[in-house]
C-alpha positions in Angstrom: 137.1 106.3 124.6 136.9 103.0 122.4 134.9 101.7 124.6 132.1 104.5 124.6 132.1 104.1 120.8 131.8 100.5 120.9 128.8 100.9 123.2 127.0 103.5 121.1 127.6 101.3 118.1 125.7 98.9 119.4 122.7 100.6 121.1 122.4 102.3 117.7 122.2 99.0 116.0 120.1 97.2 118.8 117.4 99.9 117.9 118.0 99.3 114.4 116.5 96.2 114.6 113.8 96.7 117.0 113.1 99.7 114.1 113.3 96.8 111.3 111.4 94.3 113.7 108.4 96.6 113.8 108.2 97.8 110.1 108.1 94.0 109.0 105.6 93.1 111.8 103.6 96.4 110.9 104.1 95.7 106.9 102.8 91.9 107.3 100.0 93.6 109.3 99.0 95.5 107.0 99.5 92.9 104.2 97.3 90.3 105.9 94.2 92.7 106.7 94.0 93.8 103.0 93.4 90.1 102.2 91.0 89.6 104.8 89.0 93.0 104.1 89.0 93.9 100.7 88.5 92.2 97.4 91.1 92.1 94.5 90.9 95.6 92.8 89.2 97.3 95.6 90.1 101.2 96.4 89.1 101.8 100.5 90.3 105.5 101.3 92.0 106.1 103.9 91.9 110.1 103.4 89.8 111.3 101.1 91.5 112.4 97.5 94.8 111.6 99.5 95.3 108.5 100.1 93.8 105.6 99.6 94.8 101.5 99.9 94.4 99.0 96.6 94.3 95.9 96.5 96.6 94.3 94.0 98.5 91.0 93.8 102.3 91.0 92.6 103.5 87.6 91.1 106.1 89.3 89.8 109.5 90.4 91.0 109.5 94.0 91.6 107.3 96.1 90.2 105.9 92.9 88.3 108.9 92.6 86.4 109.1 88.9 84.9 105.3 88.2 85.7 104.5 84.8 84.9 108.0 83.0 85.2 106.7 81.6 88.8 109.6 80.4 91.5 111.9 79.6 88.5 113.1 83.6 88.6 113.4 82.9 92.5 115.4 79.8 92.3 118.2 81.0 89.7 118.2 84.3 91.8 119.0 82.1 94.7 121.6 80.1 93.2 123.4 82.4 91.8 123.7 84.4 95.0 
């Protein structure tokens, strides 16, 4: 019986990360063909009155918190972890 659990332990992490592996590749996707296809500020819908991509640039930290402190946020963050 261990061994059963063992095993499903680790397909359910194995597609865990093939999950994660495709929501990164499918989030930088998406990331790079805003860049390439709109301008800064632009609003392309995607369904009308629903939803809709705009492009905006974050040098913030989340949610632009600390906006303008550039990699020295990053770097103590970094340290300190």
């Amino acid at each position: 019986m261990q061994k059963r659990g063992i095993e499903l332990n680790k397909k359910k992490w194995i597609i865990g990360l093939i999950a994660s592996i495709i929501l990164i590749l499918l989030d930088q996707y998406t990331k790079l063909y805003i860049t390439k296809t709109i301008s800064l500020h632009e609003q392309v819908d995607l369904i009308e009155h629903v939803l809709y991509f705009t492009y905006f640039q974050n040098t913030g930290a989340a949610f632009s918190l600390l906006t303008g402190f550039g990699n020295v946020f990053f770097v103590i963050i970094t340290i300190t972890a």
